[in-house]
C-alpha positions in Angstrom: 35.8 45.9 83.8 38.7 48.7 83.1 39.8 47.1 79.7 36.2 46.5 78.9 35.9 49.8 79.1 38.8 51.1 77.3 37.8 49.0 74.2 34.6 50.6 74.3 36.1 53.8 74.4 38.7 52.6 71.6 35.8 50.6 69.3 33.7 54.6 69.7 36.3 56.5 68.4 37.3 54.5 66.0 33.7 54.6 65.1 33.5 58.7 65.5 36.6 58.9 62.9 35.8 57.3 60.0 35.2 59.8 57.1 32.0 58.2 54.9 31.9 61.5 52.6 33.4 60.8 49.4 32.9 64.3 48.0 36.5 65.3 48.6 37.3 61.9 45.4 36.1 61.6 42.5 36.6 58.0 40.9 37.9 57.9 37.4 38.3 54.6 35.0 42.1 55.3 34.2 42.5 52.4 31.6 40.1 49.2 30.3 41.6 46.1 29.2 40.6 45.2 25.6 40.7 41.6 25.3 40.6 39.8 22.2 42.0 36.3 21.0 45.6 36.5 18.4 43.6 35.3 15.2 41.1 38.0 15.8 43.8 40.7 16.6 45.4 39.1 13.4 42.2 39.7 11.0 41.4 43.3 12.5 43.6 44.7 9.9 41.4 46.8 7.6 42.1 49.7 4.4 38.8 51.8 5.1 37.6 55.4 4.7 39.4 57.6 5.8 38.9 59.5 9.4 40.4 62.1 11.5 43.7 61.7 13.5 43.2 60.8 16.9 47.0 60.5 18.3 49.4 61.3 15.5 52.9 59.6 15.6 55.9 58.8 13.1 55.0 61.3 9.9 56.4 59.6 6.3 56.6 61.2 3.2 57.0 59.4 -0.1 56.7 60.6 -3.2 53.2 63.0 -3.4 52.1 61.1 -0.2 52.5 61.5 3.4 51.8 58.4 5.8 50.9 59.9 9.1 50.8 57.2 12.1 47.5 57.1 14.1 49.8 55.0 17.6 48.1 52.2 18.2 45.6 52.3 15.8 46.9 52.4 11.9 48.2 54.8 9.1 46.6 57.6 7.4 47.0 58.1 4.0 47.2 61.6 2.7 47.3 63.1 -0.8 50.0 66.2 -0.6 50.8 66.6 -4.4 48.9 70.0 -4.4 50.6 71.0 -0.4 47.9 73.8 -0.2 45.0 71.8 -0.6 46.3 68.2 1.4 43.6 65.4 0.6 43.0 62.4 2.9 42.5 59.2 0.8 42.5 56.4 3.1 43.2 54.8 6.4 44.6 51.4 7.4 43.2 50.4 10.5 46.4 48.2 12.0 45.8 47.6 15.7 49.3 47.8 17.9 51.0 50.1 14.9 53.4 52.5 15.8 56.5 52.4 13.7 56.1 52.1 9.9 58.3 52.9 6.7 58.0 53.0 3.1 60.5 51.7 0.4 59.9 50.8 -3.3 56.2 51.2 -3.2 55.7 49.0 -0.1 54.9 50.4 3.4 56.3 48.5 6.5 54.5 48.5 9.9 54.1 46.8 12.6 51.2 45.2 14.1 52.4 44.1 17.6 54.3 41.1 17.2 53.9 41.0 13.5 55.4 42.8 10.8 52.7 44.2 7.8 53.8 44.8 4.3 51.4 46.6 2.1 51.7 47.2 -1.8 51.1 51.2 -2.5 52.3 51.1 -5.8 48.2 51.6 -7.1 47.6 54.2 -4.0 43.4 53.7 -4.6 44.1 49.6 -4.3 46.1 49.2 -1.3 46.6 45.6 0.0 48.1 43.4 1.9 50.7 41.4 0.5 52.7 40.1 3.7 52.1 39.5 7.2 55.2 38.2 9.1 54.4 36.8 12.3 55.7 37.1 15.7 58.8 39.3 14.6 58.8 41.3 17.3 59.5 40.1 20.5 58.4 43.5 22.9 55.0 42.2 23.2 53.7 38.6 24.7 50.4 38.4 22.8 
């Protein structure tokens, strides 16, 4: 009868202690996965209309232009041969960028894995030229 009622006891404070107010926390969604299959990720690349810097990373300047890194997302394309009056002209939208580099009218960057090169030589008619897959070895896609 004792240790029935010392589990009693035990079971009521155990009961008694248990804290259901969650004011004191506050839950916050720290990162989402975004899922998506290696041909998709592959096709995302895009050259669209310009938009506004988000998270700016490796800055490149080549000849009037300056390439400003968005990390993770692409490369925006800026206009600097008046420097007072800078003029956005595009953005490529390269998912997993965050290195590039420009040389002889080509920029360099990496997508992930995968190394881009674009032609800049016509700055209005940017393209793709080369994709070269799985250079990079950081990342298990």
């Amino acid at each position: 009868m004792t240790s029935n009622y010392h589990f009693l006891v035990l079971a009521l404070i155990i009961f008694c202690s248990c804290d259901k107010d969650d004011a004191d926390y506050e839950f916050v969604n720290v990162a989402t996965a975004e899922l998506m299959s290696k041909s998709e990720f592959r096709s995302s690349v895009d050259i669209i209309a310009p938009r506004t810097i988000q998270v700016p990373g490796k800055i490149y300047a080549y000849n009037d232009f300056i390439f400003v890194n968005d990390v993770n997302r692409g490369v925006h394309i800026i206009d600097n041969a008046n420097p007072v009056i800078p003029k956005a002209i595009s953005y490529i939208k390269i998912p997993g960028n965050e290195d590039i580099s420009v040389k002889d009218d080509y920029l360099y960057a990496d997508s992930a894995t995968d190394l881009l090169v674009f032609d800049i030589s016509i700055i209005n008619a940017i393209s793709l030229v080369e994709r070269l897959e799985d250079v990079f070895t950081v990342y298990s896609l």
